[in-house]
N, C-alpha and C positions, 0 to 999 in steps of 0.2 A: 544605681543604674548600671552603675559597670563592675560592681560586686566588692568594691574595697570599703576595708575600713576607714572611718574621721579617724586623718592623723598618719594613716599608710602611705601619702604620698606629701611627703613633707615642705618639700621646694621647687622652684623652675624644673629642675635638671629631671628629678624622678618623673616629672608629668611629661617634659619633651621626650623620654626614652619610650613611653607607649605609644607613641604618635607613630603611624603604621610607616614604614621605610620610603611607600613611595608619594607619601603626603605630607615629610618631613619638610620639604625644600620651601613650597608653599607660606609654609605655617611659619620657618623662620624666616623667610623673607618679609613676612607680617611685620614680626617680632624688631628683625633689624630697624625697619622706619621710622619705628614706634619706640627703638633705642635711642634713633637717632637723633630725634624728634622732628623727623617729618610727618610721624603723624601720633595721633594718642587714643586709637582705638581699635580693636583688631574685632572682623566679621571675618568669617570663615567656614567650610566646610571641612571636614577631615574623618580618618580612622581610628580610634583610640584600643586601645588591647583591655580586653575585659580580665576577670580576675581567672576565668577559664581557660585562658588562652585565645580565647576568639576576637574577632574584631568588631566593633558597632561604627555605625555612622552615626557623627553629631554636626549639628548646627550650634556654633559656637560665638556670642559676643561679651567684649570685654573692652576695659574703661582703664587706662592708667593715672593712677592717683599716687601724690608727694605726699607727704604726710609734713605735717606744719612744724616749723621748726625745725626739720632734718632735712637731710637730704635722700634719705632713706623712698624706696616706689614700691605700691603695691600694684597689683593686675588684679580688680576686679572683674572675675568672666563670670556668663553665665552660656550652659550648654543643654542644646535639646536634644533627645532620641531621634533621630529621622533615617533610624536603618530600616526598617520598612520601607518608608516610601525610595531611598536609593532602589532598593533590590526592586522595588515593581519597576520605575526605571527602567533596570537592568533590564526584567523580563519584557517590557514593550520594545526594547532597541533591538533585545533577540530575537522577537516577533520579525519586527520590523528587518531583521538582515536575514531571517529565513524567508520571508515573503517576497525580497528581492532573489535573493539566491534561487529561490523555486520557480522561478516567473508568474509569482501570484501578485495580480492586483486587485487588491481593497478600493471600493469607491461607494458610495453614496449619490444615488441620481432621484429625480422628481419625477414623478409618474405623470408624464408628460408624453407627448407625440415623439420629439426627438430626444427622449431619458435627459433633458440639458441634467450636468453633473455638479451636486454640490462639494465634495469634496470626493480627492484620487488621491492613491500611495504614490509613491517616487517612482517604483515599480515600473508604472504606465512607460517610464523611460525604457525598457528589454524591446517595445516595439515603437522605439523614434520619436515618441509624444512625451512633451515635456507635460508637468503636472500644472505649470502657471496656465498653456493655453489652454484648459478645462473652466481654470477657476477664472478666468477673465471672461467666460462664456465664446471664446472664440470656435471651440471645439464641443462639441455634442456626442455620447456615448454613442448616440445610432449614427454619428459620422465615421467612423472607424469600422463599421460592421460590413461584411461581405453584400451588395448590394442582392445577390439573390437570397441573403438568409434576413434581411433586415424583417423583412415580414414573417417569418419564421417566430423570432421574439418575439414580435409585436402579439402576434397570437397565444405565444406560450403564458405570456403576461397576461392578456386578459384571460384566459381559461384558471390559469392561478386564482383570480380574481372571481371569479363565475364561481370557484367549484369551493372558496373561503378558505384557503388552503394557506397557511402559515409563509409555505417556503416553496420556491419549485426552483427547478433545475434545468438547463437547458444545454445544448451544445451547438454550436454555431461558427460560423468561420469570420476572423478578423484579416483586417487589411492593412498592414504595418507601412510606415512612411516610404520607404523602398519598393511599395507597391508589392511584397509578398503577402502571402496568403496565407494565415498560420489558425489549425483550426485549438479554438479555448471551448474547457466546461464554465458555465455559469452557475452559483447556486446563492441565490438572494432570498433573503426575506422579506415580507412586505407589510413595511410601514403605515400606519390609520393613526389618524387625527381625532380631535376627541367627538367627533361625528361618525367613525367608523367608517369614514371614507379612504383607502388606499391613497398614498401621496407621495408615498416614495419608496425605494427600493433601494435595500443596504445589502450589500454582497460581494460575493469574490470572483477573479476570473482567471482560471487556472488554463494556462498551455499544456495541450494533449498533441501536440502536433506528430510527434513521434509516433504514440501510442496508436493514433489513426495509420500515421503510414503502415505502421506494422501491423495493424491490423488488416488493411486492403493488400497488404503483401502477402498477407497469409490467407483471406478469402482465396484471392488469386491462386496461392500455392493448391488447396484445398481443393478449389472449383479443375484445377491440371488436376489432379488427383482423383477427382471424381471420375473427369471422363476418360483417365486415364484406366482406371479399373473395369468401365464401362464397354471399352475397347478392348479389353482382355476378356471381360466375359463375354462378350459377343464372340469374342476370339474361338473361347472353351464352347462355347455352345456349339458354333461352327463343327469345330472338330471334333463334338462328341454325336451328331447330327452323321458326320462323314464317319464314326467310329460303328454307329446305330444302324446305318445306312447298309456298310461292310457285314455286320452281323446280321442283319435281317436278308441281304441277299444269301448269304450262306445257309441260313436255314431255310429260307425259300427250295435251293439247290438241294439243298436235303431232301424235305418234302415234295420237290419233283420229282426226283430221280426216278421212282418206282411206278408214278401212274406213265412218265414218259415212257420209261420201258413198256407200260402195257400198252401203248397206243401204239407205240413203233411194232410190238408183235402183233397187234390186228391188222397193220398197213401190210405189212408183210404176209399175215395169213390170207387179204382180199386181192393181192395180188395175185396169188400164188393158185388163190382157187375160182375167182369169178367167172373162170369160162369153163368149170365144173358142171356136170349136167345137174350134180345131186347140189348144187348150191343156188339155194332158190333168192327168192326175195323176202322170204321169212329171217333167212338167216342172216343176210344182207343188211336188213333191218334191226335184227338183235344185236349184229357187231359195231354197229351205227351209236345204236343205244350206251352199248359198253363204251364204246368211246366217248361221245356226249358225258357220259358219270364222270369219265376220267377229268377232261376238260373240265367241267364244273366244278370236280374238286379242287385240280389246282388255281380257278378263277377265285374260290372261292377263298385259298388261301392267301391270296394277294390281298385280300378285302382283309382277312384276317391280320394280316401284318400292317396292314394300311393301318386300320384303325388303333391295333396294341401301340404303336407309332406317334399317334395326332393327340398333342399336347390338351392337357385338361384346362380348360377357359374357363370355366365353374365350379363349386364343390358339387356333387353329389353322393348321396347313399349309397353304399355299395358292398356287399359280403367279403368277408376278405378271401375266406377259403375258396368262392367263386374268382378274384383274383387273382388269386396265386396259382389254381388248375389254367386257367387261363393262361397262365406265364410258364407253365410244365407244359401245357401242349404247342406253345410255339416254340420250345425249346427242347421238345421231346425226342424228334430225329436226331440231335445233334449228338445228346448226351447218350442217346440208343448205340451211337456209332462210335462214341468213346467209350462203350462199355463200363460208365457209372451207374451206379445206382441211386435213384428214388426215395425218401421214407417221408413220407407227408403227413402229419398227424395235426388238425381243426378242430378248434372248435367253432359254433355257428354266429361269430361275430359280426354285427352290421358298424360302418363306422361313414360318417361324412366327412367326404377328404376329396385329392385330387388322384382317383381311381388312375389312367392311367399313369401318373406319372409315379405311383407306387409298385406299378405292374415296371417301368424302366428301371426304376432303381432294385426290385428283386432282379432283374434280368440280369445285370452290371453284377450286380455279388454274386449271381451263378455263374457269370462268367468268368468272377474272376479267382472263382473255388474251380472250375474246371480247369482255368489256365494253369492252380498251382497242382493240382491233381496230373498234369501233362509232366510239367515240372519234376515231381517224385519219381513217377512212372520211368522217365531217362535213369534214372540211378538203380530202381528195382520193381519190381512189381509188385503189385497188391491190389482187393477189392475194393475196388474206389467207390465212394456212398456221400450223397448231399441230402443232410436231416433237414425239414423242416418241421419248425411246433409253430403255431398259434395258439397261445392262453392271454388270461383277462387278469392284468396285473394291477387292482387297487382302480385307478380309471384311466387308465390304458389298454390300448391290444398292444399284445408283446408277441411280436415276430424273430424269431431264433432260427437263424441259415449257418448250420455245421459244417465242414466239411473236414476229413482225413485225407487233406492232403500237405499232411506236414506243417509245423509251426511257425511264427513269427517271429527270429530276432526283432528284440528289444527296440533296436534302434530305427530297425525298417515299422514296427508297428507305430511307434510317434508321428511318425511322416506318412502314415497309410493314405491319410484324407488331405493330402498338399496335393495342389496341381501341380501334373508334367512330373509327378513323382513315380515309377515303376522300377521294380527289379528285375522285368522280363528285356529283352532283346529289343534295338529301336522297330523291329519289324514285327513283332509281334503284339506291341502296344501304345499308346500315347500316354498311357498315365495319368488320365482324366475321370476315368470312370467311376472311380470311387470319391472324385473329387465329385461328380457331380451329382454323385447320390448322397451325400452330404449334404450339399448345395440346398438338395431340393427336398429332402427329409428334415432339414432342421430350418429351414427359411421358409418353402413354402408349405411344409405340410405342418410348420411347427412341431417338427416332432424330435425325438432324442434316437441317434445312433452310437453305439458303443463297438468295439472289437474288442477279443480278449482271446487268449490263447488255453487250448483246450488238451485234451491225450490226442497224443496225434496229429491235431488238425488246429483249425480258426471257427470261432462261434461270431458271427455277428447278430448285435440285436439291436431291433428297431422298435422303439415305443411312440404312440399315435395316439394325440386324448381321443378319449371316446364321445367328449360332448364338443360340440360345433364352437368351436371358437376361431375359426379362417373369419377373412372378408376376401370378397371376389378380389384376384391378384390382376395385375397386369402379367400380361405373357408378353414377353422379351423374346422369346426366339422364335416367332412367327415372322 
């Protein structure tokens, strides 16, 4: 049993030296009685050192016998193996001091109205309940429960039960002696009788109380955070509305200039000559007309800006090359008047998306290759030229807006698409514009924007799938 030879441990002395150090004391206190003769038999547990070094547990009795005619004593023992059952021991007391430690209680209830409890760990004492008043039935498991979660359980239990479900789990709040309120997980299994009737419930109840706060502290963080971004984009929207606003009266101002001039020189040519004898009512009539055109054109341009303007509520079908001339002609006076250039090269793409708001986000990259196109031009001159391509890249349209107007440091290209980001003047920009054609390229149109740096200049490119995969968005900034 302990690996030695018959005959390797010879006398008293050899067998007391394996006796483990701190089971010596015991063992001779046995020994002295039994010298003494107070007593003449020794039971005992102990350690004894195996022939490997290790230690076993034994269960050990023995019998002191005279032998006749001498005065000579023998110690008949006899010893059992019981290092197993020590160590399971061991491991239900470490059980049992982590399930205090943890504030887990182990208990045993009757599938009953009020769970009455058949047996509870010591545990139960972390919230003020001693474990006698369970077992004296003074205390009831659903007497400790949160009065608005009692029926909470109650339900979780029967549906357990309804759906033949081994184990369930529930979370609910407890009521400790001091009248706090500490919320536990529960996770029981359920007990049947040999009718397969459920009849009790064996399981554990772990304190998460922490774990909740910090969790509603972080909803809470999370939910500030929510409308905290909410308010910033209302913010950005605001100001790219007031940015949209400033750009489209400027090119209004463009596009009027010239029929105003013509209208002002008809005022001035009917002033000058209606009391003419050679100026009839034909003519009167024809200058009338010319001005009527003019008026209509520029009424007509309002409507025009009005609408390139009014955010898309819908997807619909839409050419993109019909787009994009759309978005060259309300920004054609502008760029006529900076003496850029043009190069537009289509193909005949249809795609389902939100038509105008791809018409704002090309506008925003023309503006803001003009802007850098201004930018060069202070240092030196040169033919300034904004490329557009439209091709069919695998199942996307691939839209490519060039411009030479010089490159992007490395470090400003990272930060291109941050809000409030710009390397222009504070009077010259907000810094949004390209955030928010980001924004709305890659969120609402689902699509993918890139920047990259080219000879000379900045290529940006825009890819759009070409099969419907939007659902109707909410618009935010109406």
């Amino acid at each position: 049993m302990f690996g030695y030879n018959k005959g390797e441990l010879s006398n008293f002395s050899d067998w007391f030296a394996l006796i483990h150090k701190e089971d010596k004391h015991q063992v001779e206190e046995k020994f002295d009685k039994i010298f003494c003769g107070m007593d003449d038999s020794f039971v005992g547990e102990y350690r004894l050192k195996t022939k490997n070094s290790g230690y076993k547990w034994v269960f050990a009795r023995g019998k002191l016998f005279t032998e006749e005619n001498s005065d000579s004593q023998r110690m008949l023992m006899m010893s059992m193996d019981i290092d197993k059952n020590k160590k399971m021991m061991k491991e239900l007391l470490d059980v049992e001091l982590l399930v205090e430690d943890g504030r887990i209680v182990i208990f045993k209830c009757n599938n009953d109205n009020n769970l009455s409890v058949n047996t509870i760990s010591n545990s139960i004492k972390t919230y003020g309940y001693s474990k006698r008043e369970f077992e004296l039935n003074n205390l009831n498991f659903m007497d400790i429960i949160y009065e608005e979660d009692k029926n909470l359980l109650k339900v979780a239990v029967k549906a357990a039960i309804l759906k033949e479900l081994k184990s369930f789990s529930q979370v609910f709040r407890i009521v400790n002696t001091g009248g706090e309120i500490r919320w536990v997980f529960l996770r029981a299994i359920l007990l049947k009788d040999d009718f397969a009737n459920v009849t009790q419930l064996y399981g554990y109840v772990h304190d998460i109380t922490k774990i909740k706060v910090s969790e509603e502290d972080l909803k809470v963080r999370v939910q500030n955070e929510v409308e905290e971004n909410i308010k910033k984009d209302r913010l950005l929207i605001q100001q790219s509305k007031l940015a949209s606003m400033g750009e489209m009266l400027g090119n209004i101002a463009h596009q009027w200039r010239q029929p105003l001039n013509t209208v002002n020189l008809i005022l001035h040519f009917l002033r000058d000559n209606y009391q003419n004898e050679s100026f009839t009512k034909e003519k009167l009539e024809k200058y009338i007309n010319k001005s009527k055109t003019q008026i209509d054109y520029m009424s007509q341009t309002i409507d025009d800006f009005r609408n390139f303007y009014k955010p898309s509520k819908t997807v619909n079908e839409f050419n993109i090359k019909t787009a994009i001339n759309n978005v060259l002609k309300i920004s054609k006076e502008q760029l006529e008047h900076d003496d850029i250039n043009i190069v537009f090269e289509s193909s005949e793409i249809n795609i389902t998306n939100y038509e105008n708001e791809l018409k704002q986000s090309l506008l925003n990259i023309i503006h803001n290759a003009r802007d850098a196109i201004h930018i060069k031009r202070d240092k030196s001159s040169f033919d300034a030229c904004i490329t557009i391509k439209v091709t069919l890249d695998d199942k996307f349209a691939k839209i490519t807006l060039s411009n030479n107007g010089g490159v992007m440091e490395e470090d400003i290209m990272q930060r291109v698409f941050e809000p409030y980001f710009t390397t222009k003047f504070e009077t010259q920009g907000t810094g949004i514009g390209l955030y928010m054609t980001k924004t709305i390229i890659e969120t609402n149109m689902k699509g993918i924007i890139k920047v990259e740096n080219i000879e000379d200049g900045v290529s940006f490119e825009i890819l759009l799938p070409l099969e419907t995969i939007l659902k109707p968005k909410k618009v935010i900034d109406e």
